[in-house]
Structures are given as C-alpha cells and as structure tokens.
N, CA, C and O atoms as a GROMACS GRO file, in nm:
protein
  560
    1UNK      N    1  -0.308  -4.805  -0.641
    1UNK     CA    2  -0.335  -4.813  -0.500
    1UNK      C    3  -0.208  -4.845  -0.422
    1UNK      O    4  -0.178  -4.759  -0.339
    2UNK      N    5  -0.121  -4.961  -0.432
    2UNK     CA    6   0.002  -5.000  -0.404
    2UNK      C    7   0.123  -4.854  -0.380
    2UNK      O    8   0.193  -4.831  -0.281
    3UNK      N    9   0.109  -4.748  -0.549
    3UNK     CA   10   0.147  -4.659  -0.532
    3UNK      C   11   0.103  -4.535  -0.408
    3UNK      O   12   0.198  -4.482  -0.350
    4UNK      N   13  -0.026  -4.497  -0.374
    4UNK     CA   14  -0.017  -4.470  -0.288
    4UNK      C   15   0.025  -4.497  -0.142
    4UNK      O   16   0.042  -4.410  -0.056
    5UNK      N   17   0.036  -4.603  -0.129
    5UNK     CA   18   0.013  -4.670  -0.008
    5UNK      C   19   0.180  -4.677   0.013
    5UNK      O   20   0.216  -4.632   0.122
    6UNK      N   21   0.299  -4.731  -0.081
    6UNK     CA   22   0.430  -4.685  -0.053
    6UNK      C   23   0.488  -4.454  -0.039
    6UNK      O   24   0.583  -4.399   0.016
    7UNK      N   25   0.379  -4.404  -0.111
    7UNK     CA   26   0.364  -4.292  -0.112
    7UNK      C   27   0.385  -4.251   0.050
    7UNK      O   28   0.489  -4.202   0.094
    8UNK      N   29   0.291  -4.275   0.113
    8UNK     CA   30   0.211  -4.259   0.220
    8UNK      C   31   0.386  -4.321   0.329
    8UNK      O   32   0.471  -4.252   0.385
    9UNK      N   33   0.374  -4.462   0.316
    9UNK     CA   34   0.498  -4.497   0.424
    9UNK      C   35   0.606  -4.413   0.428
    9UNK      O   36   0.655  -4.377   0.534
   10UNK      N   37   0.666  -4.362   0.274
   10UNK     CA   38   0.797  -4.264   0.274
   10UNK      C   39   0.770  -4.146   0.328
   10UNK      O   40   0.870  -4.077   0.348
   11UNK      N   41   0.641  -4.089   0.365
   11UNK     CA   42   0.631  -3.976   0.414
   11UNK      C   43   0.610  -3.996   0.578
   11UNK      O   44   0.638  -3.923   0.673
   12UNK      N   45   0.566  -4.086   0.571
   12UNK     CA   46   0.546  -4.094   0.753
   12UNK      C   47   0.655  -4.138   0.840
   12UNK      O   48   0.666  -4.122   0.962
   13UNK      N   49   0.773  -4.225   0.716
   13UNK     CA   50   0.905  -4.266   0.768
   13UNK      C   51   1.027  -4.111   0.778
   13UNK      O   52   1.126  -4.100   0.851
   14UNK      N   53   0.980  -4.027   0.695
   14UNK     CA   54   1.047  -3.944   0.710
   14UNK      C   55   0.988  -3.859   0.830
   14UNK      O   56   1.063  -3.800   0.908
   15UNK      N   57   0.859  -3.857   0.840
   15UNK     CA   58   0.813  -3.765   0.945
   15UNK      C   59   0.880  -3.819   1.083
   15UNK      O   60   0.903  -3.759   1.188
   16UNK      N   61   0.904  -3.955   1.045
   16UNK     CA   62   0.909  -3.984   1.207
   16UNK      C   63   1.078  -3.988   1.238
   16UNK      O   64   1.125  -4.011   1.350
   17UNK      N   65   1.160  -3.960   1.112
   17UNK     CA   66   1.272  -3.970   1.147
   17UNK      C   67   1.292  -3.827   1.178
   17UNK      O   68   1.360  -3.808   1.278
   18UNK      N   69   1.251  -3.722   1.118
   18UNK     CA   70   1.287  -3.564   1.107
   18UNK      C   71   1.257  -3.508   1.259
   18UNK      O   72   1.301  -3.401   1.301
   19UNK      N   73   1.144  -3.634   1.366
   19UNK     CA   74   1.146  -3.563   1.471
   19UNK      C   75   1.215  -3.631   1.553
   19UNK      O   76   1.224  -3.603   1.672
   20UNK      N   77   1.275  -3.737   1.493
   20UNK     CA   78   1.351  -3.759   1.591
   20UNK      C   79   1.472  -3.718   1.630
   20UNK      O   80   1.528  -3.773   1.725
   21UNK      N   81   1.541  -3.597   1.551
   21UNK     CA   82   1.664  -3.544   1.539
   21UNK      C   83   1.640  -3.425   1.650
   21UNK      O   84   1.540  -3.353   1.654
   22UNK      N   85   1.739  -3.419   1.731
   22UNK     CA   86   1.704  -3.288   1.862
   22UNK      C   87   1.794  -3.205   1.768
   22UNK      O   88   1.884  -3.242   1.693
   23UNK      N   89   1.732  -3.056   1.803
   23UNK     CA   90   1.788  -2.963   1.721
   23UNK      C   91   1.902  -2.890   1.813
   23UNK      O   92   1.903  -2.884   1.936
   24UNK      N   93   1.975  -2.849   1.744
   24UNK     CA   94   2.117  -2.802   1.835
   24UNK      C   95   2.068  -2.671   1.896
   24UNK      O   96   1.972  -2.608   1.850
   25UNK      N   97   2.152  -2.626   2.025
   25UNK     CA   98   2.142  -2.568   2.102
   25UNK      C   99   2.260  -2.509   2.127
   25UNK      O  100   2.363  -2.568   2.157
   26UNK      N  101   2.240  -2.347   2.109
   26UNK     CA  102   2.379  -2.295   2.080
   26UNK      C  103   2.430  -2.268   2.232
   26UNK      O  104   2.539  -2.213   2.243
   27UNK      N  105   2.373  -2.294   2.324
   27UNK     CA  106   2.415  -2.281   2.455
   27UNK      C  107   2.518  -2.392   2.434
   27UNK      O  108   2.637  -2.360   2.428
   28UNK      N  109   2.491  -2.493   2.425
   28UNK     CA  110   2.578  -2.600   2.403
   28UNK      C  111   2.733  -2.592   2.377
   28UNK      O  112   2.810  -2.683   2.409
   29UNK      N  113   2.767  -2.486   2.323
   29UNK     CA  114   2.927  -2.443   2.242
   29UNK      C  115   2.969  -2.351   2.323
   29UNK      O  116   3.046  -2.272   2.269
   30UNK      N  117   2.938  -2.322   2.482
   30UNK     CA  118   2.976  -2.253   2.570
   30UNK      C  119   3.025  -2.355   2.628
   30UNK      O  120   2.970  -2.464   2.641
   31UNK      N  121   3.196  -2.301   2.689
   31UNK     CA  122   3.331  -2.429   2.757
   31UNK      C  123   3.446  -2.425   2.673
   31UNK      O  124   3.483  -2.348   2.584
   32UNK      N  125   3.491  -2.525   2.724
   32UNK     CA  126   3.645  -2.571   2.625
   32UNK      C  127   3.628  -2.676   2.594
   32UNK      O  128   3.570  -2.769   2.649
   33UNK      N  129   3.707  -2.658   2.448
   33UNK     CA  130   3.658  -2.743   2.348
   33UNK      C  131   3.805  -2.797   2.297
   33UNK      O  132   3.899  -2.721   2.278
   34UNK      N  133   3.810  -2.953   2.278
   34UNK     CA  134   3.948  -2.965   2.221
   34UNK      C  135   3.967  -3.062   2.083
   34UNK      O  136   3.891  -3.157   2.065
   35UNK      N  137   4.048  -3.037   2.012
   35UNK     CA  138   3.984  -3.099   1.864
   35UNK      C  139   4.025  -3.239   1.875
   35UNK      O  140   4.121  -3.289   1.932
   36UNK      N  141   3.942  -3.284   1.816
   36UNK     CA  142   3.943  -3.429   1.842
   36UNK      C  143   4.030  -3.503   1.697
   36UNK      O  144   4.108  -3.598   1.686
   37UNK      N  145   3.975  -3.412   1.605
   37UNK     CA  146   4.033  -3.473   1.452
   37UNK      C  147   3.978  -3.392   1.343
   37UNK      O  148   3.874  -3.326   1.345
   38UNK      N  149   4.050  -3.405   1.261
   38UNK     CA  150   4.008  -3.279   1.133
   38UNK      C  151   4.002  -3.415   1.030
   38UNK      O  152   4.073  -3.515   1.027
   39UNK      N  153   3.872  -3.370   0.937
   39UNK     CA  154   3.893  -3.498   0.769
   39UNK      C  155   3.911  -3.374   0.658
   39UNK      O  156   3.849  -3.268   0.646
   40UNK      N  157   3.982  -3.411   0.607
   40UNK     CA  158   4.054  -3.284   0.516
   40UNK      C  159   3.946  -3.289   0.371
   40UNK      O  160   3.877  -3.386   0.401
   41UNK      N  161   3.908  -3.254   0.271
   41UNK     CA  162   3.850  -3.208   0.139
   41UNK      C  163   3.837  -3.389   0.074
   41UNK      O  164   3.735  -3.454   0.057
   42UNK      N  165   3.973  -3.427   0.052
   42UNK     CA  166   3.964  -3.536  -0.002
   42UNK      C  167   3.966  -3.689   0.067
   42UNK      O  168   4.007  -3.795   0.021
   43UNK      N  169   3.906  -3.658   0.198
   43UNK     CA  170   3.854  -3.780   0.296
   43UNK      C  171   3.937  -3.814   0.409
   43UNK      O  172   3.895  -3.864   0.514
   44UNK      N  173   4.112  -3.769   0.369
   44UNK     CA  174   4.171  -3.817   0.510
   44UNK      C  175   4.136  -3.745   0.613
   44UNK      O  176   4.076  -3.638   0.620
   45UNK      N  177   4.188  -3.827   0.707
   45UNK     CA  178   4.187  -3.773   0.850
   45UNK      C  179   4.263  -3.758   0.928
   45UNK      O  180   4.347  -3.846   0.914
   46UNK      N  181   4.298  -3.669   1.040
   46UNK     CA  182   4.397  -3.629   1.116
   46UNK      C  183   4.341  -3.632   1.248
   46UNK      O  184   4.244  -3.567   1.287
   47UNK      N  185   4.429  -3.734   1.332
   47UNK     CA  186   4.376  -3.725   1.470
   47UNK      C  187   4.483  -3.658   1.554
   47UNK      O  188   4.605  -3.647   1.552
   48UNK      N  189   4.380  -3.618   1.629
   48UNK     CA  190   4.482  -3.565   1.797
   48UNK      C  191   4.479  -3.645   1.883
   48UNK      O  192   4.391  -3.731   1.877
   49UNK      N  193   4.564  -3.646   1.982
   49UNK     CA  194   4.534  -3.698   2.101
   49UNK      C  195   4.572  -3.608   2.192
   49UNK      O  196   4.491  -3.577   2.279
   50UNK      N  197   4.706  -3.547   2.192
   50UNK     CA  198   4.713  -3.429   2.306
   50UNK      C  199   4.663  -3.324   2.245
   50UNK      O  200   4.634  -3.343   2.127
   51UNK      N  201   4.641  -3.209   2.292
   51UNK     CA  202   4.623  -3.104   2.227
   51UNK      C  203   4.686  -2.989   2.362
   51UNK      O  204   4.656  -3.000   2.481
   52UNK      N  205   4.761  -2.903   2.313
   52UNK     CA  206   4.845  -2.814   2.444
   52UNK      C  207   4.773  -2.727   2.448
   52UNK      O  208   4.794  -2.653   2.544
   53UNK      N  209   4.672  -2.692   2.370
   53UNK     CA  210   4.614  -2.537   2.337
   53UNK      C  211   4.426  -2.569   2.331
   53UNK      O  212   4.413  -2.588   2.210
   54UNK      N  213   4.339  -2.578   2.368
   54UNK     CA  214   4.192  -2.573   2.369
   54UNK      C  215   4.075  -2.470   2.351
   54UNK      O  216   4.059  -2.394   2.447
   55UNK      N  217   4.002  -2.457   2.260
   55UNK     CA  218   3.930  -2.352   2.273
   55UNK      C  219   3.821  -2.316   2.364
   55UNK      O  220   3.725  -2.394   2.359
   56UNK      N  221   3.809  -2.202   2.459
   56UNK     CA  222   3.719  -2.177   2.509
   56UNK      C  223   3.609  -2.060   2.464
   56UNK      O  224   3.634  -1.940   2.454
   57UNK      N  225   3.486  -2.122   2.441
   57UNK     CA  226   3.361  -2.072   2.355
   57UNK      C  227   3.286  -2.001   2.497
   57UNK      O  228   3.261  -2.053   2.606
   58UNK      N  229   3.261  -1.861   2.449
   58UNK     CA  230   3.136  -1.813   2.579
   58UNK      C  231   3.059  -1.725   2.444
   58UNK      O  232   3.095  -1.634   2.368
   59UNK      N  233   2.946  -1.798   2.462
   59UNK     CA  234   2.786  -1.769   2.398
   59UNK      C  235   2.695  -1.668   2.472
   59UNK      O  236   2.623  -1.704   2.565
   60UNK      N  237   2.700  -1.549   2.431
   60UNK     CA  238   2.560  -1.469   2.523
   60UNK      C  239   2.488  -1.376   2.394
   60UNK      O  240   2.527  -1.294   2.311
   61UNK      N  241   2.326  -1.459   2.442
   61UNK     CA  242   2.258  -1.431   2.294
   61UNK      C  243   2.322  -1.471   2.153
   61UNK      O  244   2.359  -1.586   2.129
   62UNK      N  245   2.330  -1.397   2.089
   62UNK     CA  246   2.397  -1.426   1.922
   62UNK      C  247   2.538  -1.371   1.920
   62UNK      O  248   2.591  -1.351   1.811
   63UNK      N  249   2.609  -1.342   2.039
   63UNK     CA  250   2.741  -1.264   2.016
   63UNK      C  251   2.846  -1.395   2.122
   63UNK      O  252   2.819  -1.458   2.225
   64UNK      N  253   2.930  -1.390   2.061
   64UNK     CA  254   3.030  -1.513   2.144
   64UNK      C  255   3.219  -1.484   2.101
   64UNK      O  256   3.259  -1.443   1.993
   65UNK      N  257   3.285  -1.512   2.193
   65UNK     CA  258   3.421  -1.507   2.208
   65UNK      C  259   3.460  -1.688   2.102
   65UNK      O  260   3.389  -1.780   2.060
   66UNK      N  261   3.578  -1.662   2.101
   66UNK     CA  262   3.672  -1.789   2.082
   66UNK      C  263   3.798  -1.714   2.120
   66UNK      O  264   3.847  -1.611   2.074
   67UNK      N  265   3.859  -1.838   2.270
   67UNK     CA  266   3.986  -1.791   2.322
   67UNK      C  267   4.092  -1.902   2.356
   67UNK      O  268   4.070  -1.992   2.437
   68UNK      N  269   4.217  -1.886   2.280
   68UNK     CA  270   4.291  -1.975   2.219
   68UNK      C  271   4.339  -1.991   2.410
   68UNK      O  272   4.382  -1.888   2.461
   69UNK      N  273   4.332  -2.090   2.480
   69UNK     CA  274   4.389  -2.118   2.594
   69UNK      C  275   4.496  -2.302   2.628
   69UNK      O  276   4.505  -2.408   2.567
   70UNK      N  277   4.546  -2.253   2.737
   70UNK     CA  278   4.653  -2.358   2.771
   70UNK      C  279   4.597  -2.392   2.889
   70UNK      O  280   4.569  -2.306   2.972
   71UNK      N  281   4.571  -2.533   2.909
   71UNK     CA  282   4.535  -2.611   2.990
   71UNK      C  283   4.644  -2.593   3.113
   71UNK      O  284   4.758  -2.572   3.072
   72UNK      N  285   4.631  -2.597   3.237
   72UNK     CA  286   4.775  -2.620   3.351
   72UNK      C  287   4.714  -2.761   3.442
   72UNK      O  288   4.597  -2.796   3.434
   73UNK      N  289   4.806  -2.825   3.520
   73UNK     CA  290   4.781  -2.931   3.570
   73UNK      C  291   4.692  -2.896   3.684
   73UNK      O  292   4.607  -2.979   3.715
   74UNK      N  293   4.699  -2.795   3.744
   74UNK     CA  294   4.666  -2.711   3.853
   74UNK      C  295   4.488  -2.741   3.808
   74UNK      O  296   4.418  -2.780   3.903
   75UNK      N  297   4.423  -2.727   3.686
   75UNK     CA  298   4.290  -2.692   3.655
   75UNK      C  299   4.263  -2.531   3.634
   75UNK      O  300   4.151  -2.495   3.599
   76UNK      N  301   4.353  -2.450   3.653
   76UNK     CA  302   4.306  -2.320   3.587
   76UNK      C  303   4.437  -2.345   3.432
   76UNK      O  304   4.534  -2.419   3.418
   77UNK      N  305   4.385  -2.262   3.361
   77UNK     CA  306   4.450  -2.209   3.201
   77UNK      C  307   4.474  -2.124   3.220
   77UNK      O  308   4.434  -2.047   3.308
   78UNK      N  309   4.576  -2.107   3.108
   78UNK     CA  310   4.638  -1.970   3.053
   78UNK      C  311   4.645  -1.900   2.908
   78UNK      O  312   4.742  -1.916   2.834
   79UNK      N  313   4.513  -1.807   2.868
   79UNK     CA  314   4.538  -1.744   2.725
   79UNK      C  315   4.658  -1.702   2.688
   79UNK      O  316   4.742  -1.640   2.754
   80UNK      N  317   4.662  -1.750   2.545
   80UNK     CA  318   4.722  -1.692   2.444
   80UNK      C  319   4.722  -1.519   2.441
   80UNK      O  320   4.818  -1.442   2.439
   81UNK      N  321   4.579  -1.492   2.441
   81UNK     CA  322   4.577  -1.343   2.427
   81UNK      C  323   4.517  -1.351   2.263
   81UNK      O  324   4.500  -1.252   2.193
   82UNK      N  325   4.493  -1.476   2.225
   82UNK     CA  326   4.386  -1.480   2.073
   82UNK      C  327   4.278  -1.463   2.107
   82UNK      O  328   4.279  -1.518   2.217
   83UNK      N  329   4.145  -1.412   2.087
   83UNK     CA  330   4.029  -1.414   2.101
   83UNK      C  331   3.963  -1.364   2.016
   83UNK      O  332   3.949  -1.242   2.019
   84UNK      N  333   3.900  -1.444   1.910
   84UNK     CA  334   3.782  -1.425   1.805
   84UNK      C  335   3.664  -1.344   1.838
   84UNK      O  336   3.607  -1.382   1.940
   85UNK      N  337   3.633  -1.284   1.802
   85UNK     CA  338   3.454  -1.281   1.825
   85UNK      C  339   3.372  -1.288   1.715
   85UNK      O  340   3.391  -1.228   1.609
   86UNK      N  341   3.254  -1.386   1.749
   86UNK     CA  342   3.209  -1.392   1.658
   86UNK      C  343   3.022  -1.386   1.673
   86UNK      O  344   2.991  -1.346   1.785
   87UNK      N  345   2.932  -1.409   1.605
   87UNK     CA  346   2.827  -1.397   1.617
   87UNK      C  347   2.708  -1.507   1.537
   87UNK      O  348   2.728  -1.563   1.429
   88UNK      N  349   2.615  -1.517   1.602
   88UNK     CA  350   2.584  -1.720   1.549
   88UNK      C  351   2.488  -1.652   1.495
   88UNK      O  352   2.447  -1.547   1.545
   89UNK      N  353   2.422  -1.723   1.344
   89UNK     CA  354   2.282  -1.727   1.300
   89UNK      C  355   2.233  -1.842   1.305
   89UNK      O  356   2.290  -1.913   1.222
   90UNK      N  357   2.114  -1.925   1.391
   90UNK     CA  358   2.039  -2.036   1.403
   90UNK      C  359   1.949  -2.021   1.274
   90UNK      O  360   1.848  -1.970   1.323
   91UNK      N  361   1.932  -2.029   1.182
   91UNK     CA  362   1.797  -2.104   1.109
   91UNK      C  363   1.778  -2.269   1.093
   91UNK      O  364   1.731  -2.347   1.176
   92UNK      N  365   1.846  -2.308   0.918
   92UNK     CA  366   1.807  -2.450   0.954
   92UNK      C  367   1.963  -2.505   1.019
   92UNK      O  368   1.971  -2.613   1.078
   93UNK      N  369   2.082  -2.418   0.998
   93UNK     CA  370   2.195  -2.446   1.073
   93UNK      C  371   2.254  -2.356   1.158
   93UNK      O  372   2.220  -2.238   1.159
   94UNK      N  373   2.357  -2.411   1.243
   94UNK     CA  374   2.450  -2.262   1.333
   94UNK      C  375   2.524  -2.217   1.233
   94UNK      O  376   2.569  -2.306   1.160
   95UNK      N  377   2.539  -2.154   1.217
   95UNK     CA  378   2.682  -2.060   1.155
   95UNK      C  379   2.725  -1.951   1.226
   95UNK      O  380   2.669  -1.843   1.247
   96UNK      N  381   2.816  -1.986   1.254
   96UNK     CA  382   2.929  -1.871   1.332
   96UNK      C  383   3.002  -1.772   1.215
   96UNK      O  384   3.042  -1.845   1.124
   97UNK      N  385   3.026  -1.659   1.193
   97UNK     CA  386   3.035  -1.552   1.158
   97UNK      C  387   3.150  -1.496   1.251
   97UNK      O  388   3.138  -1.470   1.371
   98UNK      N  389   3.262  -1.482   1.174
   98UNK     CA  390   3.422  -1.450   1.296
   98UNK      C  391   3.438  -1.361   1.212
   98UNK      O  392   3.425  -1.375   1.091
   99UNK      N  393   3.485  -1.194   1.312
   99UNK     CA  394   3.515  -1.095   1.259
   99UNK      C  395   3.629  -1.048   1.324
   99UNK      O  396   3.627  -1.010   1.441
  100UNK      N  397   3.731  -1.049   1.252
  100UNK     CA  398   3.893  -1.003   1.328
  100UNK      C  399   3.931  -0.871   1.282
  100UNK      O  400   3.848  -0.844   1.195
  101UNK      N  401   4.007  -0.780   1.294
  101UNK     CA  402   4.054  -0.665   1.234
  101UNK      C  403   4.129  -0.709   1.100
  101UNK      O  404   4.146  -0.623   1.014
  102UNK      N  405   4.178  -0.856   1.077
  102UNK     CA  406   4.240  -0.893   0.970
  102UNK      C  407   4.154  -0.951   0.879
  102UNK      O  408   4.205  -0.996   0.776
  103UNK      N  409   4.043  -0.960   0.893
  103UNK     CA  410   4.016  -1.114   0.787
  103UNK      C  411   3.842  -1.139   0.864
  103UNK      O  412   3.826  -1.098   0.978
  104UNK      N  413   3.708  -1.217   0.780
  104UNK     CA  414   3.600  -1.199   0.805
  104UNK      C  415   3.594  -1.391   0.772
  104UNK      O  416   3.664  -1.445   0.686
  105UNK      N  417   3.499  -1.464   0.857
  105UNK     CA  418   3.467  -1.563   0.782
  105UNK      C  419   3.396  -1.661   0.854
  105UNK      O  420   3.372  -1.644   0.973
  106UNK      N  421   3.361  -1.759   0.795
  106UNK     CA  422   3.205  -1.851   0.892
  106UNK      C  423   3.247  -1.981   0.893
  106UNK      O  424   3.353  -2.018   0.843
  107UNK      N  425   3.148  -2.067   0.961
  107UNK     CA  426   3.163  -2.171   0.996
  107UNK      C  427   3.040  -2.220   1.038
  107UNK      O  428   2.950  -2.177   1.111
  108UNK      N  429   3.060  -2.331   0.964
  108UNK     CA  430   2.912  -2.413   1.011
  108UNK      C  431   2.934  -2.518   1.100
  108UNK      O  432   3.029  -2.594   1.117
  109UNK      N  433   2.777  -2.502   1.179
  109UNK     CA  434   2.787  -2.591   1.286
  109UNK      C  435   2.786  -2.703   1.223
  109UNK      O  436   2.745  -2.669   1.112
  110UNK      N  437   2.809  -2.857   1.219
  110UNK     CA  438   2.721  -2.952   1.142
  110UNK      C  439   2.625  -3.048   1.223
  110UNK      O  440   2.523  -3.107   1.189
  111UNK      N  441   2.709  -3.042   1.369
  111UNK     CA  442   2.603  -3.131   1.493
  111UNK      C  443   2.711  -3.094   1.571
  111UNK      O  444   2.831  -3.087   1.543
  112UNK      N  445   2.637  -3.068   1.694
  112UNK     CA  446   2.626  -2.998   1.821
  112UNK      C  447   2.565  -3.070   1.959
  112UNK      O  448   2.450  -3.036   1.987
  113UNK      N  449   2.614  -3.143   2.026
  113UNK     CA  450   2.588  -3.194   2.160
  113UNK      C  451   2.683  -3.132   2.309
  113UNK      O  452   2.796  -3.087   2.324
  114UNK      N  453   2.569  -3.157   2.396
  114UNK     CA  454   2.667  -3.146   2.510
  114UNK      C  455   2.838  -3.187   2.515
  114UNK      O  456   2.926  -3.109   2.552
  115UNK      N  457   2.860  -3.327   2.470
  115UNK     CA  458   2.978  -3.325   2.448
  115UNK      C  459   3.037  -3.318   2.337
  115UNK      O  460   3.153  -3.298   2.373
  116UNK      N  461   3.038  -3.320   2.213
  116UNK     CA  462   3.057  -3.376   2.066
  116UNK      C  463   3.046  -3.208   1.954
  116UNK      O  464   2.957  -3.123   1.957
  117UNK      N  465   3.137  -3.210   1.890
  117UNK     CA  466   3.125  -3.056   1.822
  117UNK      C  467   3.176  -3.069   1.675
  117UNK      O  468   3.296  -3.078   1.648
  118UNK      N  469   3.092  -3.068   1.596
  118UNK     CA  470   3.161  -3.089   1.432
  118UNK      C  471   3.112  -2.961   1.396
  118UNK      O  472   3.013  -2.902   1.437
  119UNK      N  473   3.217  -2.919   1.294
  119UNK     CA  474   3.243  -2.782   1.238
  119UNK      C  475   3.285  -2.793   1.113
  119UNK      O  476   3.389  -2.853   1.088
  120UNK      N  477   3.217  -2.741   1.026
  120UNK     CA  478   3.293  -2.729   0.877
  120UNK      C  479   3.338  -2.592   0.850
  120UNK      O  480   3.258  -2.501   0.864
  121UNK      N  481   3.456  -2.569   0.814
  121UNK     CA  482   3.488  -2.451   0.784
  121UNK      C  483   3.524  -2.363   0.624
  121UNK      O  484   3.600  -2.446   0.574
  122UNK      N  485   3.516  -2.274   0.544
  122UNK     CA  486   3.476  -2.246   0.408
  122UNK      C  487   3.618  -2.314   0.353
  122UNK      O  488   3.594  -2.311   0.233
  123UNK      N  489   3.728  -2.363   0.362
  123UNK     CA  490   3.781  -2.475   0.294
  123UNK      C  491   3.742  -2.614   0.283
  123UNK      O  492   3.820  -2.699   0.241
  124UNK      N  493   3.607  -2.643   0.326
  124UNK     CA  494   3.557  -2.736   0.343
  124UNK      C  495   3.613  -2.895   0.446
  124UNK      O  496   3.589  -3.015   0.440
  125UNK      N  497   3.680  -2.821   0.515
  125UNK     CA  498   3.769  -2.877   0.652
  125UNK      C  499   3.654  -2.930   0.716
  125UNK      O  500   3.545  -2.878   0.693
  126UNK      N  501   3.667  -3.070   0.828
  126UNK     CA  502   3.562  -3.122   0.916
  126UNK      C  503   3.629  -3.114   1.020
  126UNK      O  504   3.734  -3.172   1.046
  127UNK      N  505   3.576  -3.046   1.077
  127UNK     CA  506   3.648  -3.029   1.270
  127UNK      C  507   3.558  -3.091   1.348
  127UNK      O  508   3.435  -3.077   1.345
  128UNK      N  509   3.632  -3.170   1.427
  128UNK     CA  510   3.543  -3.288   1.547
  128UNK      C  511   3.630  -3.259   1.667
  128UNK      O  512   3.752  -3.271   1.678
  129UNK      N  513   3.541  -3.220   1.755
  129UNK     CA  514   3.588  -3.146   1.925
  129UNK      C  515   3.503  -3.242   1.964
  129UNK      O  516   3.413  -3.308   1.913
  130UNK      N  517   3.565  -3.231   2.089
  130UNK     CA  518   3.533  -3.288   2.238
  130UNK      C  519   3.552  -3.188   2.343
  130UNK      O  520   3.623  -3.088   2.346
  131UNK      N  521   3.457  -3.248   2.447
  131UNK     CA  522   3.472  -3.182   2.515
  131UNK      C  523   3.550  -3.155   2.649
  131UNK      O  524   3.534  -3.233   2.743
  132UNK      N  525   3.630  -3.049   2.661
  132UNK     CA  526   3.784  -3.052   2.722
  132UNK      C  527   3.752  -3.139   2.856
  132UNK      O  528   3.661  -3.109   2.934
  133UNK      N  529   3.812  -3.218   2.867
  133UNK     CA  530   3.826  -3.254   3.018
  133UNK      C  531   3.943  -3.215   3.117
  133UNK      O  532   4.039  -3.184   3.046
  134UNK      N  533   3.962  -3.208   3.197
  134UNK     CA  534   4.045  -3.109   3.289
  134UNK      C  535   4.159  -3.174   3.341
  134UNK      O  536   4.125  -3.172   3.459
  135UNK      N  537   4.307  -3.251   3.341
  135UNK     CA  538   4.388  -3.294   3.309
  135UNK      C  539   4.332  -3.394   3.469
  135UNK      O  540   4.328  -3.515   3.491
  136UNK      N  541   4.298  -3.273   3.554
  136UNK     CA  542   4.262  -3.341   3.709
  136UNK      C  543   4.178  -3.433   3.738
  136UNK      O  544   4.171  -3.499   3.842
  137UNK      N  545   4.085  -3.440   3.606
  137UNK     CA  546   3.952  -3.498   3.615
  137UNK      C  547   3.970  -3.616   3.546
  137UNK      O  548   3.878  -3.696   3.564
  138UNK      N  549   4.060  -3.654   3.470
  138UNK     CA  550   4.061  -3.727   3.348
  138UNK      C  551   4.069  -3.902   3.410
  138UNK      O  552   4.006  -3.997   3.365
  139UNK      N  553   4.178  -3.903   3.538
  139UNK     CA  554   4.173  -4.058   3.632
  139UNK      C  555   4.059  -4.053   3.715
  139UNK      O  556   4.036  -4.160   3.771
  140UNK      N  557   3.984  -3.967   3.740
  140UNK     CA  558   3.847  -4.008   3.831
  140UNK      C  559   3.743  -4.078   3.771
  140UNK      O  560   3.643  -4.108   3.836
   0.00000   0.00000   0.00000
C-alpha cells in the first residue's frame, strides 16, 4: 500500500512539474542576438562581454535567416554580407537546420525565452545569447 501511494506522488510530482515548463516559441529567436558565453565539451567556459559582431534571427513560418551584423552607436547596423538560412523543426525540441552552398548542419535549441537563448551545436558546444541591447539603450 505504502508502495502505491509513493507510486502515485512521483507521478503527480512529475505531472505538475512537466506543466509547469512553458514550451519555447520559435517567434522568440526573431532580433539580435549576442553571445553571452560558450561551455566547451569538457565543462569550461568562455565569456564575452563586448561582442563587435551580433546575430540577427528573422523567423517566418519554418524558414529563417542568420545575419552576421555590426552594431553602430547611431542604433542602426551594418552586415557583414554573411547570412545563413536555415529552417526550424518544433517537435519535442527546436532544431535549426543551416544550409550554405558550402557545408549542411543543425542546432539545437536547448531553452528559448524572450530574452535568454541556449544553443547546442553538433560539436557539442553550449551557446548562451542575450538579448542585443542597442549601445543607445544600454544607460537608460
């Protein structure tokens, strides 16, 4: 009886944690995005603090850009002239799918907020973005 009855709590503790997780929203990864810190395979980590270069993500439906841009003090940027495209599959994760004339390859979302962006990529790299703030905006 005891056994059921701990049976019973682990399932209702999980039920109630599984809804409490909001599920990502690939609208969300539309903007500029600037990396916050990479944790490499064997745990270190690498932080940024400036970053000269930011990515800007535009999402429509399942098809989306990545465009390597330069922040100006002014509040407008200036591309590189890099631009990915790539294409998202939502099931139980995002995965982005980047197709270049050189080279094919994915990336998983791992959590996804309005501001906050972790990315694992197939070297098993952890990418942590933020979200760009505008050099103008940053003392207000």
């Amino acid at each position: 009886m005891k056994t059921n009855s701990i049976y019973t709590l682990v399932i209702f503790a999980i039920a109630i944690l599984s809804s409490c997780t909001s599920p990502m929203e690939p609208e969300d990864l539309n903007g500029y995005w600037e990396i916050e810190s990479v944790t490499l395979q064997d745990g270190s980590k690498k932080s940024f603090t400036v970053n000269p270069v930011v990515d800007f993500i535009e999402l429509e439906n399942k098809n989306g850009t990545r465009t390597k841009v330069k922040p100006q003090f002014d509040g407008t940027f200036v591309s590189n002239g890099a631009t990915e495209k790539f294409t998202i599959e939502a099931s139980n994760a995002l995965i982005l799918t980047y197709t270049t004339p050189y080279d094919t390859w994915e990336e998983t979302v791992l959590s996804l907020s309005e501001n906050k962006m972790t990315v694992k990529n197939k070297d098993k790299k952890i990418y942590t973005y933020k979200r760009f703030i505008p050099f103008s905006q940053k003392n207000k």
